[in-house]
C-alpha positions as CSV (number, residue, x, y, z in Angstrom):
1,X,29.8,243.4,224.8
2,X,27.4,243.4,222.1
3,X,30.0,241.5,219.6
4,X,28.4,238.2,221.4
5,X,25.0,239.3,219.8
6,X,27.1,238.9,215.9
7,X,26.4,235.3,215.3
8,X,22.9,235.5,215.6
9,X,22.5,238.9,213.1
10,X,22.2,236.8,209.8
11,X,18.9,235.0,210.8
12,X,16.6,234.9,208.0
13,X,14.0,232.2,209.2
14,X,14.0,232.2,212.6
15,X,10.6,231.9,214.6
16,X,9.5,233.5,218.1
17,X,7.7,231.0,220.4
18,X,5.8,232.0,223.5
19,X,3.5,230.4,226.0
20,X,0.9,231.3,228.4
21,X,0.3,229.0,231.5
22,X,-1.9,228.4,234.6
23,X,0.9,229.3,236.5
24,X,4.4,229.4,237.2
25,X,5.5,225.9,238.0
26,X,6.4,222.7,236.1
27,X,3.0,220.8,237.3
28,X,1.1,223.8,235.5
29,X,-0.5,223.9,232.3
30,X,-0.4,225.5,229.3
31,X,-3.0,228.0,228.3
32,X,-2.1,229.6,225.1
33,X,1.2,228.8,222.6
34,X,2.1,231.0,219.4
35,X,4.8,231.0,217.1
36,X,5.3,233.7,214.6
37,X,7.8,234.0,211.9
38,X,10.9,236.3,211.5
39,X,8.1,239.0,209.8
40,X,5.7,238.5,212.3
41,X,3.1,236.4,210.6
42,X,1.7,234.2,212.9
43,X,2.1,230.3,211.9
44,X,0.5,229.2,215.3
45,X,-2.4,230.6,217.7
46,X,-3.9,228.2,219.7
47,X,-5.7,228.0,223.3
48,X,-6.2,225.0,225.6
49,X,-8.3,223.7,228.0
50,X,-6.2,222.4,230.9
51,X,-6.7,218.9,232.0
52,X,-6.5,218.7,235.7
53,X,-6.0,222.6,237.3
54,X,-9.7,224.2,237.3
55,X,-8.6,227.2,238.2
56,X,-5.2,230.4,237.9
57,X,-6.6,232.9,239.4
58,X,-3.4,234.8,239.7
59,X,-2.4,233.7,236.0
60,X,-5.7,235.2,234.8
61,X,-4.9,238.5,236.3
62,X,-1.8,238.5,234.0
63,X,-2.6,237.1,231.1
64,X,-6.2,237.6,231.3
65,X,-7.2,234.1,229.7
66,X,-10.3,233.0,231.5
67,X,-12.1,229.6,232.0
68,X,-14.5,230.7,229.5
69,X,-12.2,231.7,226.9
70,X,-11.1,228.0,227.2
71,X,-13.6,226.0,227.7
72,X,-14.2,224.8,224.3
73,X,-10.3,224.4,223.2
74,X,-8.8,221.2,223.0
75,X,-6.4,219.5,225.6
76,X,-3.0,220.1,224.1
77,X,-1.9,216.8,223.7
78,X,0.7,214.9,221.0
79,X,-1.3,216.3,218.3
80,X,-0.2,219.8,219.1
81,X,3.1,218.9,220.1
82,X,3.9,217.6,216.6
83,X,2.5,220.5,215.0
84,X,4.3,222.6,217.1
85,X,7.5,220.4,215.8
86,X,6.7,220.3,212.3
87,X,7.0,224.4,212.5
88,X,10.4,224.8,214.9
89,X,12.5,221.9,213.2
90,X,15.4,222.6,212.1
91,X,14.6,226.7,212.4
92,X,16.4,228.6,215.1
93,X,13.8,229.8,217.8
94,X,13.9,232.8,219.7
95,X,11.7,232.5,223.2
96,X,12.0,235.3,225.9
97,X,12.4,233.1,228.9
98,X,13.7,230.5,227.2
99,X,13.8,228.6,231.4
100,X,10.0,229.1,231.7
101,X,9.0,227.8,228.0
102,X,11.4,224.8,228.3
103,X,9.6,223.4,231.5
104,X,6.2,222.7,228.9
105,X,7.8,221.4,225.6
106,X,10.5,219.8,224.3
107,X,12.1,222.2,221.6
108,X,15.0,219.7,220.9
109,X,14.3,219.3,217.1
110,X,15.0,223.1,217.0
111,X,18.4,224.0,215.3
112,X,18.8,225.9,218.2
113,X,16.9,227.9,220.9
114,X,17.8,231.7,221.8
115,X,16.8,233.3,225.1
116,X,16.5,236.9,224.1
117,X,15.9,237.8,227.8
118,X,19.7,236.3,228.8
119,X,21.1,238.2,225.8
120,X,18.8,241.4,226.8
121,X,20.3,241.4,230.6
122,X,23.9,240.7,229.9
123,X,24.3,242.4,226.4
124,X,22.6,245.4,226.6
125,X,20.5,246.2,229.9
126,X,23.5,244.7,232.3
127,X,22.2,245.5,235.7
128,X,24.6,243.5,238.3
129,X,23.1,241.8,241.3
130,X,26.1,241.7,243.7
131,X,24.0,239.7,245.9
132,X,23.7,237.0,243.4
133,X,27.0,238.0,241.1
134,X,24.9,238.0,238.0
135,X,23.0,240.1,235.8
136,X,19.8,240.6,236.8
137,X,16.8,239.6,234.1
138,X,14.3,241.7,232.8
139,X,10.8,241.8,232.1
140,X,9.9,241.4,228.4
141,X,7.8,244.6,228.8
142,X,11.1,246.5,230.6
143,X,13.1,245.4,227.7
144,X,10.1,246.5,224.8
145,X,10.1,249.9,226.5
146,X,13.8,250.2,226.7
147,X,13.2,250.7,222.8
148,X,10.2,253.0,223.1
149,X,11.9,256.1,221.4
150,X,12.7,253.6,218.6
151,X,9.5,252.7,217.7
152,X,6.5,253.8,215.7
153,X,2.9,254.3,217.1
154,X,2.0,250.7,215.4
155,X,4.9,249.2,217.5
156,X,4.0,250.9,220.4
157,X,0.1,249.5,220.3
158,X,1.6,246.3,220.4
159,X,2.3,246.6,223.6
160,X,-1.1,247.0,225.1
161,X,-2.1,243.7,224.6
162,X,1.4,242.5,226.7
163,X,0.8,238.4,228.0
164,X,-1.1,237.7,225.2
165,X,1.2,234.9,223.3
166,X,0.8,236.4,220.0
167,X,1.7,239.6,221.5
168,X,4.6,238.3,223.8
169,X,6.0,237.3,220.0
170,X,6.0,240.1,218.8
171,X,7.3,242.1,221.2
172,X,10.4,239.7,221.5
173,X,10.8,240.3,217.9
174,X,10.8,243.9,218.0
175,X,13.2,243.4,221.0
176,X,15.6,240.7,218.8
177,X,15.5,243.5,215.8
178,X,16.4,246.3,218.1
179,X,19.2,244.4,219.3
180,X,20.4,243.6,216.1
181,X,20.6,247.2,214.7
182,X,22.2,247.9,218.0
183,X,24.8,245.7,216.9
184,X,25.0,246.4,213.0
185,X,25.1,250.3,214.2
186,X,28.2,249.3,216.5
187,X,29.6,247.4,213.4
188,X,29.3,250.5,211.4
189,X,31.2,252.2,213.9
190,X,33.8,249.8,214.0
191,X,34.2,249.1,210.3
């Protein structure tokens, strides 16, 4: 039920994280990490040159970042790992695939980390996989145009730019605050 969504609907200061990578595994690297605030200002946009893969072909094709689009942008390194700590400690962070991010950074000085996709698929979307007795997860885009009807044209824009970090931000935080008036609007009803 949505109630499980209720201890999460007085954040005030939480941030949205979100990483682009040369691909999909653990011995990948990252591209592109943003972090923008509860109101969608962004506190972090930055773009790295991996060290070791020369090429992501089939990343590119998602996320469209190109060799040339990094090839003057630092290695990420400790430096950007203890900016990237100095902005999520002691904040709650909400990531979409809070799995995938996890593999690239440590977000343990976080007051906590939310994976809006897990609460997405078994709060709201709920599409059971018999085959693997769980809820089955969602796309960020599925979930941002599960809201469509909700949003305004500025919203909807957003959403042409999907796989950009920034963007992937933005969208989860449009996602979070549609699940949260979900839940107030079931409170209401309650009350």
């Amino acid at each position: 039920m949505m109630e499980k969504l209720l201890p999460y609907t007085d954040l005030k200061s939480y941030v949205i994280l979100d990483i682009e990578t040369t691909g999909l595994t653990p011995q990948d690297e990252i591209l592109q990490i943003s972090i923008v605030d509860y109101r969608n200002v962004i506190l972090l946009d930055q773009y790295f040159m991996p060290r070791t893969i020369k090429e992501w072909k089939e990343a590119e094709m998602i996320n469209g970042i190109t060799k040339e689009k990094v090839q003057y942008a630092p290695y990420f390194d400790d430096y950007w790992m203890n900016k990237i700590i100095s902005l999520i400690k002691g904040r709650t962070i909400l990531i979409y695939n809070k799995k995938f991010e996890e593999q690239f950074l440590d977000l343990s000085a976080a007051k906590e980390v939310v994976c809006v996709m897990q609460l997405f698929a078994t709060q709201v979307f709920k599409e059971w996989k018999a085959d693997i007795g769980e809820y089955k997860m969602q796309k960020l885009t599925k979930a941002f145009q599960f809201y469509w009807s909700n949003l305004d044209i500025k919203q909807r824009k957003i959403v042409q730019s999907a796989h950009n970090a920034v963007t992937d931000c933005m969208m989860t935080n449009i996602v979070w605050n549609q699940m949260m008036n979900d839940v107030e609007e079931k409170v209401k009803l309650v009350s």
